[in-house]
Structure formats: structure tokens, C-alpha cells
N, C-alpha and C positions, 0 to 999 in steps of 0.2 A: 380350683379346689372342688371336689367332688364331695357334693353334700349328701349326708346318709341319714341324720338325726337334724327333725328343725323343733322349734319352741314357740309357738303361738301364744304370745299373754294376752288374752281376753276372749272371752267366748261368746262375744255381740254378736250384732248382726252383717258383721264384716268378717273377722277371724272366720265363726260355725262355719258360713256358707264355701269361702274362699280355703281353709282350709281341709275339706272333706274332697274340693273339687281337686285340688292338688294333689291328694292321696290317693283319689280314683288311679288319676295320669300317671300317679310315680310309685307304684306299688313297693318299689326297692328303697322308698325313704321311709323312714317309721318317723310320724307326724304325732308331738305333743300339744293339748290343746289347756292353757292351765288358765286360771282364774280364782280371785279371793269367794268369791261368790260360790259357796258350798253348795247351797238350792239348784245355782244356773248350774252346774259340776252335774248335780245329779239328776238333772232330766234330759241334758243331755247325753247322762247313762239310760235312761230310762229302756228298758226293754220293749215298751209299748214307744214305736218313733213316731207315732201321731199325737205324741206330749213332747216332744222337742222343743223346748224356747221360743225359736224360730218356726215361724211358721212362711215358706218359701215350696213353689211349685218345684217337685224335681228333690229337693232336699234331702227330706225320709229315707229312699230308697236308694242314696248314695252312701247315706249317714249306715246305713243298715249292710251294705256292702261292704264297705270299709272299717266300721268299727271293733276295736278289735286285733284288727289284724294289722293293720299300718298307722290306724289314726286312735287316738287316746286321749281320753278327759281326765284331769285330773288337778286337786288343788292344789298339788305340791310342785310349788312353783321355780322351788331353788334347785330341784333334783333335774326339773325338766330342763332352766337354762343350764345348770354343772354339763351335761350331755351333748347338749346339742352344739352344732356348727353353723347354724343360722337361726338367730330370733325374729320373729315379726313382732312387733309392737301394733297391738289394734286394741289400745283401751280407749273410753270415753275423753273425746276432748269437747266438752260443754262449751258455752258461751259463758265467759262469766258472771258470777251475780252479786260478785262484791269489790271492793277497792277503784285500781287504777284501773279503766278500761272495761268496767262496770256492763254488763249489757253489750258489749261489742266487742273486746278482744276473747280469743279463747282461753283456755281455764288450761293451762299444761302442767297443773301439780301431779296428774296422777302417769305423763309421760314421762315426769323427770323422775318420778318415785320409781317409776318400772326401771329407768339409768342407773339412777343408784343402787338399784335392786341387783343391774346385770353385773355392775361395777364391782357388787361387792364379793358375787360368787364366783366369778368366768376367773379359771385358772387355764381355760385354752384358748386359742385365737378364734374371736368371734366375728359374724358378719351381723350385722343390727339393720334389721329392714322397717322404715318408717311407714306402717299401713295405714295407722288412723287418719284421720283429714285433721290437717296440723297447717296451723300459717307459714307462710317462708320466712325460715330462718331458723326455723325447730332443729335439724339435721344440724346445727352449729352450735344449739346448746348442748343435746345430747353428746355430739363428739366432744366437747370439750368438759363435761362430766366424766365419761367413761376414758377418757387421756390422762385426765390427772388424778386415775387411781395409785399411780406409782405402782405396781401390781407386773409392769410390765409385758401384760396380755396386748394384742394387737387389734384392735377395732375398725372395722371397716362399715360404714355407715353408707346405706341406700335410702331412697325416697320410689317407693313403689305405691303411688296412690290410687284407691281403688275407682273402679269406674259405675259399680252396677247400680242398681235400678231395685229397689223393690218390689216385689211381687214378681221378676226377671232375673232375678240375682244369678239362677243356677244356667240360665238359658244365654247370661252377659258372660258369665265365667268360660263357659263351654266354646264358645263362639264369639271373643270378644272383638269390639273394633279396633282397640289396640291395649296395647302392655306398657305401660312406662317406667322405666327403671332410671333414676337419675342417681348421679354418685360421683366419685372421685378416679375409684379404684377402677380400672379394666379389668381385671383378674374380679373382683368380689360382685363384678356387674354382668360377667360370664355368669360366673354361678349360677347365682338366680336367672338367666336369659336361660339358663339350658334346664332348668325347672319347667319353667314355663314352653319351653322349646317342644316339650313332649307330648304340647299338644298344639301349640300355637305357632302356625309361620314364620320364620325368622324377620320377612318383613313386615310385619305387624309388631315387632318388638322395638321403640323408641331408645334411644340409648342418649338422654340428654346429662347438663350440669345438674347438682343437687336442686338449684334455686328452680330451674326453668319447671324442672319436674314437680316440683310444690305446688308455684303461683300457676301450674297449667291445669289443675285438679280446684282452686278456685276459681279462674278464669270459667274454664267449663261449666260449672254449677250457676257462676252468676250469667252466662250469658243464655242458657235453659231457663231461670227463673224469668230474667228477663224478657222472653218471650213471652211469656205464658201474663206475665203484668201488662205487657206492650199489649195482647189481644181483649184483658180484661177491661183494660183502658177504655177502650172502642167497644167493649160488650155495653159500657155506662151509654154513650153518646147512643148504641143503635136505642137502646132503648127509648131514648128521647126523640127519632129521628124515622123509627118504622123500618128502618135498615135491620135486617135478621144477621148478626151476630157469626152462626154458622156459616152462611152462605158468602161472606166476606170473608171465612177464614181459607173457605172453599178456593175462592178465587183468587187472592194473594198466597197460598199455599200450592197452586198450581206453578207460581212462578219460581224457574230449576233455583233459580238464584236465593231466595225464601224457604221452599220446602215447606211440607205439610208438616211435621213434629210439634210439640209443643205449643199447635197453636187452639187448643181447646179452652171455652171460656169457660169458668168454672168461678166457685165460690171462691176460691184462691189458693197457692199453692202449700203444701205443707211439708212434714215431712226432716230429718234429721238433718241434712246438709244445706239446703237452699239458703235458709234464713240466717246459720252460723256459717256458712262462707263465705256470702255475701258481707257480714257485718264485719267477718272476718276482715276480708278488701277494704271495705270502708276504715277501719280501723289502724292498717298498717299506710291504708293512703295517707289518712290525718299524721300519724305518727310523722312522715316524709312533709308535714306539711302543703300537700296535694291538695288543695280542698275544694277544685273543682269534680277533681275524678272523685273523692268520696262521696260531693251530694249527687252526682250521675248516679254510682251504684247503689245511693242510700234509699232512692228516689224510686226501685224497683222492690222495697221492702215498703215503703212506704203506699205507694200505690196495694200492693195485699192486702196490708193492713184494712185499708180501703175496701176495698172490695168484699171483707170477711163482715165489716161495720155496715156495709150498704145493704148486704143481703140480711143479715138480722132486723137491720131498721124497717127496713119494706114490707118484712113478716110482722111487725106491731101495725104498721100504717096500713096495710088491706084489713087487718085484723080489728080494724074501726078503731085503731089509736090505744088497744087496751088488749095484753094476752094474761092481764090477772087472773091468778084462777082457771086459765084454760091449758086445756091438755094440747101439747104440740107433740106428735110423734118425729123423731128424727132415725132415720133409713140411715146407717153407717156412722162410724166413729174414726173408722183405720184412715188415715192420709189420704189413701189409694185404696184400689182395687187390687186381692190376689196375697195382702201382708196383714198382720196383725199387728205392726206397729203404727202406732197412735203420735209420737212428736210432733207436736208444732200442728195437728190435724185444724184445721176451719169447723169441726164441729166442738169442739173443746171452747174456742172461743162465741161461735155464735151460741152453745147452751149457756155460757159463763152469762151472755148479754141478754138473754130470756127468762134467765133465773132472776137477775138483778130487775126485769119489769113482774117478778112474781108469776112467772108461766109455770103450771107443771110440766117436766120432760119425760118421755118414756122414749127410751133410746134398746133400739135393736140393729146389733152387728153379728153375721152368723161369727166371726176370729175372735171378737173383743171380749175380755172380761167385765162383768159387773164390775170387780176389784180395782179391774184397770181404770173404768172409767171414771172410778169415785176418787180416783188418786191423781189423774189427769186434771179433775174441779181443785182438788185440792190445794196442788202445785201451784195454783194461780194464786192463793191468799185474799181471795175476794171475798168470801164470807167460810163461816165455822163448818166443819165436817160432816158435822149431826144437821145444818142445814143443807149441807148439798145433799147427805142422802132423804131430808123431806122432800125435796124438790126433785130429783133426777134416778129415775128407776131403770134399770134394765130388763126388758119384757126377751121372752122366753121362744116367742116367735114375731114376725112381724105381723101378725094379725091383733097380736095378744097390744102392740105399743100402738096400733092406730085406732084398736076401739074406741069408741066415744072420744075421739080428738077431733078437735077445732081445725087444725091442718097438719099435715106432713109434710115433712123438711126433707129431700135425698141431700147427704151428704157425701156421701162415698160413691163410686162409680161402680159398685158390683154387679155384677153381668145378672143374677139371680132377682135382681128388684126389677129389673124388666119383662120375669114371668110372673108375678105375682097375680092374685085375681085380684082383679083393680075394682072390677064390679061388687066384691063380697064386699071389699076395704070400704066404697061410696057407702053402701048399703050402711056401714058401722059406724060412718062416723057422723059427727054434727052437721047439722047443714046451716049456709051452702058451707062446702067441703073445698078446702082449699091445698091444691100440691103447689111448693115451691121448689123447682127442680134445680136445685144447685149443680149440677153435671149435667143438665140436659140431654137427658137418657131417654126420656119418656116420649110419646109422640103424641104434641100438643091437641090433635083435631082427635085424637083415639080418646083422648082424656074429657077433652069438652064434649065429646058424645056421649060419653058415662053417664058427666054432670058435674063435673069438677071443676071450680073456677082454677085455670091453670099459669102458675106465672116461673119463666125459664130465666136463665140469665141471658141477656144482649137479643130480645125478641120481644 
């Protein structure tokens, strides 16, 4: 089937990016990009592309190319699936926060609403492509929603699960290490291969069953975070042991077998995927009654957890057991370096844990909103609104959040906090002046010549 018209429902951070890149390649398809989100609809119109939603390197200048001509926002969602020959399904699939599976399975009301959605309008045969990060077995609820519309329309059901990277997104799309398309059909799994084909290798294109291509989009996420838990682990012991953290990742990363990735010790990891895929697995293990492989992969969230609890704790404990009353600047909010998305970030939680010992925060991110970050505190439920924002300020530059602070916290790995004048920053703040370099950016003997009592993770 030669596809002309597609339908993108959601315009997150997976749909925006992955659909503009597809319009780049296939200038001959005209690309819908719909969402109930009337706000997100209109900045993704926005004429100025440096208020785009999404904030992603490469993004803008695609979005700006394309829009328009082959790719389109809009919130009329039933016009865009009536049209088209292939849907992507990329809306939010949450962790849940209530009922059966509470905190660990995912939330699929708003996948099955988009089914019933397709179910009710498609008067031509459709192909339904599974984008969101969805647990296995989602492609079998869906198909059997949209089969018993009695409507007699024909459904063809893929699991195309995305791969990218944050703050890389347009750079993973562009150049990906591979494509996975799982499905039934051969004919509905051409299709979309020859989408993709237009810019991507045929053999970088995977062509597996529904399931494998699901559980292989968690698999991947848990065994990334688990690196990254696996080095934090060992970042705990160097500290106690005088072993440098780095230099151990250095040298087990040399080996071909290991590889260097993911193996940076940090505050912990964050981020949309890691934490709800992983719980994801755990989740459908216990389900099977698994319940060795559940506490293996549970035991990689858990160690995080850890690690996000330890660097907070150690910033009371240098800080003579008390940060009442005192100002702590915190350097980043975003997850990562290069995105302005904030889920699940290590600083959301260690301010949550500074605020509850009475710290003042002044928090500076060049992506993040004030807005954003009072709504981050909030999420969590741990004290009233009108208290986060007494306690948690958003400063205007990074000089304006470390005046008169007790210490600064680096949360984010932004490449820009390692030109900073570090000498103005001593100058400003309280003494002694303490950095806690959660991404270990900083270069510890540059810092203690300053005058900064300086403490890194796993050093």
C-alpha cells in the first residue's frame, strides 16, 4: 500500500520530533500532526520556531522547512484520522497512580481512548502504528478494539517503538542504529519499511513479531538504566575506598566487551522512559509470577532511588547537619543536557528533600521554566504550592541563584556551567563555599585552588 496521508495523535516529545523528520525524507506524504492540547497545537504553529514545545537540537529548522507544506498541526483530530492511510499512536502512556498496578504498570486509558477514537471514525482501511512506549501485549488490546467495531474497515496493527535520546532526538532519527517495525502483516510492514527506507538502509530495518518488537523497546531502556545504576553503585564504595569513580569507568569501559556508554556516575538517572519501563518489566514479570526477574530489574530503580537520597543527604551532612534557612543554588533542572524536559529529573527530587530540611532553593536552568519548576514541586504532593513557591525561586541568571548561597548543587550536565567565572561565583557566595558536583563536570584541583570545598560523586 502506498501511503500518501499519515495521522500522528500526539504532539509530545516523540510524535513533534519523529514526525517532522519523516516529512523532511518523504516530501510526497502530507503529514498530520493532531492533539486535544489546543496550547501544544498552537506553539507548535507558532511563527517564532524558537517557542516550539520541544525544545531538541536540529528541531526548529526542520519544523521551519516543512511546515506547511507537507507537515501540519492541528486539533481536529477526527478529520485528520477520516484522511489518512496510516495512524501513529504517540500519546502519553504514564505509570499509574491509581488502582490495580498502582506505581508500576502503565496507565493505557488514553491509548485505548485514541482506539476507540480510530474505531469510531475510519471508514477506510487503516494501518495503526504503536509509537508510544507501551508494555507487551498493548498491540492485542488495540487490535481487538478496532476488530469489533463491526464497521467492516480493515486494521492492520504495527509496533514501531522509538529509540531516541533526548537532547539527540533529531540526530537518532537522522542516522538511527536501527528501525523496528513488529506486526502481523507483510504488506502493512512494507509500508511503513519503505517510509522509513527513504532514508534509512534496508538493513538497519528489523522486521520482527508484534511481542518481540514491544518487550525489545523495554528490554533496551532497562538494560541502559542498568548500567548507569551498576556504575552508581561503585561510585558509593569509591567514595569510601579512595578509588576515583571516573577512572574505573575509564578502565572497564576500555573493555570491547563493556564499552564506554552509559557508564557516567551521576546523581541518578531520569528522564521519561527508564523509570516507567523498567517498572513497566517489573510489572508484567510479577503478573507471570516471575518474581526473581522482577526483584533483578526492580533493584535497578531502587539503587537510583538511592543515589538521588545519598547526594541530598551528604549536602545536609558537610553543611554541619543543618541547611535551615540557607540558600543552596542548584545549576539545572532538565534530566539531561541539550532538552528542556524535566520527568522524573534528580533535581526535583533532591530540592523536594532540601525543602522538607527548610533550605531556601534558587534554581537556574538556561530551557526550564519557573512555571515548570513550581509544577514539578508540586506533582509530588509533599507540601502546599504557596510553600514551594516560598521556598524554591527561579533566578534569571546563574550568578543571580549562587549570590549569597551556602553551596551549589550541578544537577544537569550542561556544557555552559563549565564556562562560568567560578572566581566571581566564590567571591559571592558564603564561606567556606561548597560545590556538590552531581555530573562531575567540574575539575576538582581547578576548584579547590579557587577555595571551594569541592565534593564529586564516586571521588
Amino acid at each position: 500500500m502506498k501511503i500518501t496521508k499519515i495521522c500522528c495523535i500526539g504532539a509530545g516529545y516523540v510524535g513533534g520530533p519523529t514526525m517532522a523528520v519523516i516529512a523532511k525524507k518523504n516530501p510526497h506524504i502530507k503529514i498530520t500532526i493532531v492533539d486535544i492540547n489546543a496550547e501544544r497545537i498552537a506553539a507548535w504553529n507558532d511563527a517564532d520556531v524558537s517557542k516550539l514545545p520541544v525544545y531538541e537540537p536540529g528541531l526548529a529548522d526542520i519544523v521551519k522547512e516543512t511546515r506547511n507544506k507537507n507537515l501540519f498541526f492541528s486539533t481536529d483530530i477526527n478529520a485528520a484520522i477520516a484522511e489518512s492511510e496510516m495512524i501513529f499512536i504517540s500519546v502519553n502512556t504514564p505509570t499509574k497512580t491509581y488502582g490495580k498496578g498502582k506505581g508500576m504498570a502503565a496507565d493505557l486509558k488514553y491509548v485505548e481512548l485514541c482506539a476507540r477514537n480510530i474505531a469510531d471514525i475510519a471508514k477506510t482501511d487503516k494501518i495503526v502504528v504503536e509509537k508510544s512506549t507501551l508494555p507487551v501485549r498493548t498491540a492485542q488490546a488495540i487490535k481487538s478494539i478496532l476488530e469489533n467495531t463491526g464497521s467492516g474497515v480493515r486494521f492492520d496493527i504495527l509496533s514501531n517503538p522509538e529509540f531516541l535520546a533526548e537532547g539527540t532526538a533529531i540526530e537518532d532519527l537522522l542516522h538511527p542504529d536501527r528501525i523496528l517495525i513488529g506486526g502481523e502483516s507483510e504488506a502493512a510492514i512494507d509500508s511503513l519499511a519503505s517510509i522509513y527506507g527513504s532514508w534509512v538502509p534496508q538493513d538497519r530495518i528489523l522486521r520482527t513479531n508484534v511481542w518481540s518488537s514491544e518487550l525489545s523497546k523495554l528490554t533496551a531502556n532497562a538494560f541502559l538504566a542498568q548500567r548507569i545504576s551498576s556504575i552508581n553503585a561503585i561510585s558509593e564504595l569509591c567514595e569510601h575506598t579512595e578509588a576515583n569513580v571516573n577512572e574505573v569507568a575509564k578502565a572497564i569501559g576500555m573493555d570491547s566487551r563493556i564499552g564506554s556508554k552509559f557508564l557516567k556516575a551521576s546523581v541518578g538517572f531520569g528522564g521519561s522512559c527508564f523509570q516507567k519501563d523498567i517498572l513497566n518489566l517489573v510489572y508484567i514479570a510479577r503478573s507471570y509470577s516471575l518474581n526473581e526477574v522482577a526483584n533483578y530489574w526492580e533493584q535497578v530503580i531502587v539503587m537510583n532511588d538511592h543515589q538521588k537520597r545519598r547526594f541530598s543527604d551528604r549536602l545536609i551532612k558537610t553543611l554541619y547537619n543543618t541547611v535551615s534557612g540557607k540558600k543552596i543554588g542548584l545549576l539545572g533542572w532538565a534530566f539531561k543536557k541539550d532538552t528542556n524536559d524535566t520527568r522524573e529529573s534528580a533535581a526535583i527530587y533532591v530540592a523536594d528533600h532540601l525543602v522538607s530540611e527548610q533550605a531556601h532553593i534558587a534554581v537556574y536552568d538556561p530551557k526550564v521554566s519557573a512555571v515548570k519548576i513550581q509544577t514539578d514541586l508540586n506533582y509530588l504532593n509533599t507540601r502546599t504550592e504557596a510553600e514551594n513557591l516560598n521556598h524554591v525561586e527561579s533566578a534569571k541568571t546563574p550568578y543571580d541563584a549562587l549570590k549569597d548561597a551556602h553551596a551549589v548543587a550541578i544537577m544537569t550536565e550542561w556544557d555552559e556551567f563549565k564556562t562560568y567565572d567560578w572566581k566571581r561565583i566564590y567571591s559571592d557566595m558564603k564561606k567556606p563555599a561548597f560545590i556538590f558536583d552531581g555530573r562531575n563536570i567540574l575539575n576538582k584541583s581547578d576548584m579547590e585552588t579557587i577555595g571551594f570545598e569541592y565534593y564529586s560523586i564516586g571521588q
